[in-house]
C-alpha positions, 0 to 999 in steps of 0.5 A, spaced: 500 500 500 502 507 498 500 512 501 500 520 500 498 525 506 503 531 503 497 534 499 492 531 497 489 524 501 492 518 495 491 511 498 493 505 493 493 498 493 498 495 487 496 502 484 489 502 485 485 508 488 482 505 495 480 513 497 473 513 498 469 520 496 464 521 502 467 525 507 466 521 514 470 515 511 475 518 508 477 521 515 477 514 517 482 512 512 486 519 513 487 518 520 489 510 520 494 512 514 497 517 518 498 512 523 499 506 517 502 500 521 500 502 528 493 501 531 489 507 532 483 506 537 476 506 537 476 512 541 480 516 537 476 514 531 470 517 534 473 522 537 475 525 530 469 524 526 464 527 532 468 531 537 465 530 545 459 529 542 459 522 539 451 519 537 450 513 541 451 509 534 457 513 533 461 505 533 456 501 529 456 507 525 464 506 525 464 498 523 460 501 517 465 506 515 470 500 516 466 494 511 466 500 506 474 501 506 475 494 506 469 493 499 475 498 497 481 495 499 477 488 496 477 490 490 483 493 490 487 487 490 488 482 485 487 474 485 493 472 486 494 476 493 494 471 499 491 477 503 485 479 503 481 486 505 481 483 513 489 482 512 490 489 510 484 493 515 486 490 521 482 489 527 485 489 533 484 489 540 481 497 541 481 499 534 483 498 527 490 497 524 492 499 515 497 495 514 502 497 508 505 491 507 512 495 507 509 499 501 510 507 500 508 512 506 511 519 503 511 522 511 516 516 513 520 518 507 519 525 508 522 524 515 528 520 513 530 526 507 529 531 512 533 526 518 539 526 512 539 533 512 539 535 519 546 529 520 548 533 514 548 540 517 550 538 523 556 535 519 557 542 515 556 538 509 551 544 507 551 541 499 548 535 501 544 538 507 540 543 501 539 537 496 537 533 501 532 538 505 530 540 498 528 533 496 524 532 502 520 538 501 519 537 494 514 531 497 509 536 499 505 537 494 500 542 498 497 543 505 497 536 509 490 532 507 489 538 504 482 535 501 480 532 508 474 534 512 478 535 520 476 533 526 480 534 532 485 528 531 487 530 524 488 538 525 493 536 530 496 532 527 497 537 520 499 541 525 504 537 528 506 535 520 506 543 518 511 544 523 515 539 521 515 542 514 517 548 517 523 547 520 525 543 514 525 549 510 528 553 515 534 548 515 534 548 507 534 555 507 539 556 511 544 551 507 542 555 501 545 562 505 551 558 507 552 557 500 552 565 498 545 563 495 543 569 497 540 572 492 537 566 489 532 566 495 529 573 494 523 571 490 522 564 495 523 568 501 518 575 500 513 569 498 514 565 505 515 573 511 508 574 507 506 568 509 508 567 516 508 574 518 511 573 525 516 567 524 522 570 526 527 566 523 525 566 516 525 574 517 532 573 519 534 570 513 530 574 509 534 580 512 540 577 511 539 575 503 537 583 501 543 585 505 547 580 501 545 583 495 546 590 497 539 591 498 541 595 506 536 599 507 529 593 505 533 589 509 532 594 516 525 594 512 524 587 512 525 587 520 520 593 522 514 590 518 517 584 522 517 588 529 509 591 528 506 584 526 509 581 532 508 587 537 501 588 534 498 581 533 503 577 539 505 583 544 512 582 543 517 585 541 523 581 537 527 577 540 534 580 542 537 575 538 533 579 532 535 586 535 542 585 534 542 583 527 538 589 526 543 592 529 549 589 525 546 591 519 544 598 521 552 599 522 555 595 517 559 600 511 558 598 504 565 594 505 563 590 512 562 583 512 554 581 512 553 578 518 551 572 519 545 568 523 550 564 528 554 570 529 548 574 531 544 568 534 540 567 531 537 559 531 533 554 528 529 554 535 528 562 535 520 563 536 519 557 530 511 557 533 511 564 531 506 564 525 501 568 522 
């Protein structure tokens, strides 16, 4: 079984879609593929598709959604495959398990992109650690389960994946930075501190790649839109980490070195979850 979740929900069996169109069982489907090879309680199954309120039906009507994927699944597998819809939809004591069969999972190869990345920045391989970091993020082809209706359950674990995402990008860019790339992430940078009008490290990158290009003064520009987001939408004023590259900048001469995100402090870790 492959499954996608980086986009668009994409569940196949031997190439054969087993993604259902009405919206309840396909919640079901998305939560035990985000969870492919793990059982997922009822409980928790329940919980995302009727919140605190669950109608007294609300496992039986469950069994259903599940003797659903599995008429799907059925139809899926070829004759000559010894499994049969039971064997890949699995009961288990207290819920229900997707077996993949060690098929495809774009999540887990996301993870394993990103974790070779990471092992190669913390290496100073900065080549490998962008390649790696741009393969991984080429997997997402829009927002997690971006064609899911999201209960409780769901919008955590999108959530969760967005954050994750998020610090790939991050790693990725800063790699790019350290390879003198700075005036090829202009364009991909004013399109992400639109975006995120509160992260504070993507806005330090952002500063740093005008300044490189000798663009000073839209780099000291770049930080007081960042200071009056997070003054007005968080009550905060940048970080001391921020400042201080502000500062760098202000007094730096055409003949300067740029300053750069390990000297002022700034970090992968600096104010991650403020996003807007």
């Amino acid at each position: 079984m492959d499954i996608a979740v980086l986009g668009a929900l994409d569940v196949k069996e031997h190439g054969v879609s087993v993604t259902p169109t009405a919206p309840k069982p396909r919640q079901v489907l998305a939560l035990l593929a985000l969870h492919a090879d793990q059982v997922v309680p009822v409980a928790a199954l329940v919980e995302e598709l009727w919140g605190e309120r669950p109608p007294r039906s609300a496992r039986t009507t469950l069994q259903t959604y599940i003797l659903q994927l599995r008429d799907l699944i059925a139809a899926a597998l070829p004759a000559e495959d010894p499994r049969t819809s039971k064997n890949v939809l699995v009961t288990s004591p207290g819920g229900y398990l997707l077996s993949t069969s060690a098929g495809a999972s774009d999540v887990r190869e996301f993870e394993r992109l990103a974790g070779l990345g990471y092992r190669a920045m913390d290496a100073g391989d900065f080549t490998g650690a962008a390649r790696e970091l741009r393969d991984a993020l080429a997997l997402w082809t829009g927002t997690a389960l971006a064609d899911v209706q999201t209960g409780p359950q769901l919008e955590m674990h999108c959530r969760r994946l967005e954050e994750t995402r998020l610090c790939a990008l991050d790693q990725r860019i800063e790699a790019d930075l350290r390879l003198g790339r700075h005036r090829e992430l202009l364009g991909e940078l004013t399109v992400l501190v639109s975006r995120y009008r509160t992260h504070e490290n993507l806005h330090a990158q952002f500063m740093l790649a005008l300044h490189r290009s000798g663009r000073r003064s839209e780099a000291l520009e770049a930080y007081q839109r960042l200071r009056n987001a997070l003054v007005r939408e968080l009550g905060l004023e940048p970080s001391a980490a921020l400042r201080r590259l502000q500062r760098s900048i202000l007094m730096a001469s055409p003949t300067t070195p740029a300053p750069t995100l390990h000297s002022t402090g700034v970090g992968t870790g600096d104010r991650l979850s403020h996003v807007g």
